[in-house]
N, C-alpha and C positions, 0 to 999 in steps of 0.2 A: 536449551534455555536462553533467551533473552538475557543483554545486557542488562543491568538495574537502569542505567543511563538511558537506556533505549525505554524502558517501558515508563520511566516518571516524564522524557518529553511527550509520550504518548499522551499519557495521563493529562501533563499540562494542557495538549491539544484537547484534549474532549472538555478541561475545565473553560475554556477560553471557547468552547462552541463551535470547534471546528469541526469537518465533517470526516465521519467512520472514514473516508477513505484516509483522508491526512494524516489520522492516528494513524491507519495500517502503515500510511509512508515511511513513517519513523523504520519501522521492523524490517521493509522493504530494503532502504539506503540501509542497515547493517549488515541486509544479506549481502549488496554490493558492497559493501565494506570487507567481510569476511571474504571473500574470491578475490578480491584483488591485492589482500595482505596476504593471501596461502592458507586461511585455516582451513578452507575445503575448497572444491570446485563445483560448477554443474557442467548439466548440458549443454544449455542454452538458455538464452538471456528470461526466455518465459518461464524456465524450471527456477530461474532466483527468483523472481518477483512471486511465484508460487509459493514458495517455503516461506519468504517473510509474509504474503498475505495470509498463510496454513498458520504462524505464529502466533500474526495478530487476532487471528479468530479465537486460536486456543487461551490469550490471553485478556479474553473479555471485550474486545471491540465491537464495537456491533454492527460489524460488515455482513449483509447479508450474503448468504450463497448466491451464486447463478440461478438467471433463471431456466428453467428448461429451453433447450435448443439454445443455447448463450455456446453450451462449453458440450464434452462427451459428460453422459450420462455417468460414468465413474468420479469424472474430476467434481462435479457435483455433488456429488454422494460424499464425498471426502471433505468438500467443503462443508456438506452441512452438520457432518459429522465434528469437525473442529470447529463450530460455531456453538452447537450443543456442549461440545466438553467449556468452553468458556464460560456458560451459564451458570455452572458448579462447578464446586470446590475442586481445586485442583488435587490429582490422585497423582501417586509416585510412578513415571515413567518406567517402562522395563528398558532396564539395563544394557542388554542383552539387543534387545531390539535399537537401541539409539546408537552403539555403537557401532553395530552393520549395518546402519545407514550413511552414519559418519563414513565409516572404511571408506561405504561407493562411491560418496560424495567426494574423498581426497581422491580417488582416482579419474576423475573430470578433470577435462579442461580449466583456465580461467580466463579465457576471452572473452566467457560471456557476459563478464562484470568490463570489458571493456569501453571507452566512450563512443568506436566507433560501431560498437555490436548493440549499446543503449542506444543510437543515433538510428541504426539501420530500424530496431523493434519498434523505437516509440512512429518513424517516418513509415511505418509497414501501419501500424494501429490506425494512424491518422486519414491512411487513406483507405481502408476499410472505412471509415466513417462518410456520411453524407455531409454536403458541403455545410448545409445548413447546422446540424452537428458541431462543424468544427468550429462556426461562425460562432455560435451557440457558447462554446469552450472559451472561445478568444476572449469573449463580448462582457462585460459585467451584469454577471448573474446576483440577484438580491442574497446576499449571504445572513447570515446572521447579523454579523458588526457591520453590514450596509444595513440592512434594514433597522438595526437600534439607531445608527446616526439619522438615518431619515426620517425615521418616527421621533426622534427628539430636536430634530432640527439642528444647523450650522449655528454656532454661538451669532457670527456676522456676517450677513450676506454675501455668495462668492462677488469679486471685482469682475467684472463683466468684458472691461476694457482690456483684459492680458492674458495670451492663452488660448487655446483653442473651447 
C-alpha cells in the first residue's frame, strides 16, 4: 500500500492537470524512497520504477499500459492488468501473497535506488531515444498551464529589451 502522503500529492497532480505520468512520479520517488531507507530492496534500478508505476496503475492513474513491442509481452500483461484493477473498487489484497513478495524484495540489493545507478538508467533511456526525441523532451512542449496562459494571454506585454 501506498503512503496516504504519496497518493493525495498524486491526487493534487491530476487536480492541477498534470500528466498520468507526474502522478505516477509521485509512487515512483517513494519506491526510491523505500530502498534507500531499507524497507526493501530490488534488482535493479528498472525493477523500482516498475513497482511504483505497477502502484500507480493500481491506484487509479491513468497511465496507459505499453504498447506492444514497447516492453515483453508478460510485462504488458501485467500492466494492463494493474490498470484494470485501478478502474474498480479496490478488493482486499492476499496476505499471503504480499508478504513473499515483501520477503524477496528485503533480500535485494539497494544500489538500485542509488544516484549513481538513477544517473547510469535514466543516461542509458536517453540515448535509446532519437535526437529529435530528446530535443523534443528538452524543448517547451504546450502543457496544459502553457496553453491556459497562452490562450488568456500575459496580463503586460514581455519587455523585449532584457533576456534572451
Amino acid at each position: 500500500m501506498p503512503e496516504q502522503q504519496t497518493v493525495q500529492r498524486s491526487r493534487s497532480a491530476r487536480r492541477h492537470g498534470k500528466s498520468p505520468s507526474t502522478q505516477a512520479g509521485e509512487f515512483v520517488r517513494e519506491e526510491i524512497r523505500h530502498i534507500r531507507r531499507g524497507v526493501h530492496g530490488a534488482r535493479s534500478t528498472k525493477q523500482a520504477i516498475a513497482i511504483g508505476l505497477s502502484k500507480a496503475r493500481r491506484h487509479g492513474v491513468k497511465l496507459p499500459p505499453p504498447r506492444r513491442g514497447e516492453t515483453s509481452e508478460r510485462t504488458r500483461q501485467r500492466a494492463v492488468r494493474d490498470y484494470k484493477k485501478g478502474r474498480h473498487a479496490a478488493t482486499t489484497p492476499s496476505w499471503k501473497r504480499s508478504r513473499a513478495t515483501l520477503g524477496a524484495l528485503r533480500r535485494e540489493g539497494h544500489t538500485a535506488a542509488s544516484h549513481q545507478a538513477l544517473s547510469r538508467h535514466a543516461h542509458a533511456v536517453a540515448r535509446r531515444k532519437t535526437s529529435s526525441e530528446r530535443s523534443r523532451a528538452a524543448g517547451k512542449l504546450p502543457t496544459p498551464g502553457r496553453r491556459r496562459r497562452r490562450d488568456t494571454g500575459p496580463s503586460e506585454p514581455p519587455n523585449r529589451n532584457h533576456g534572451p
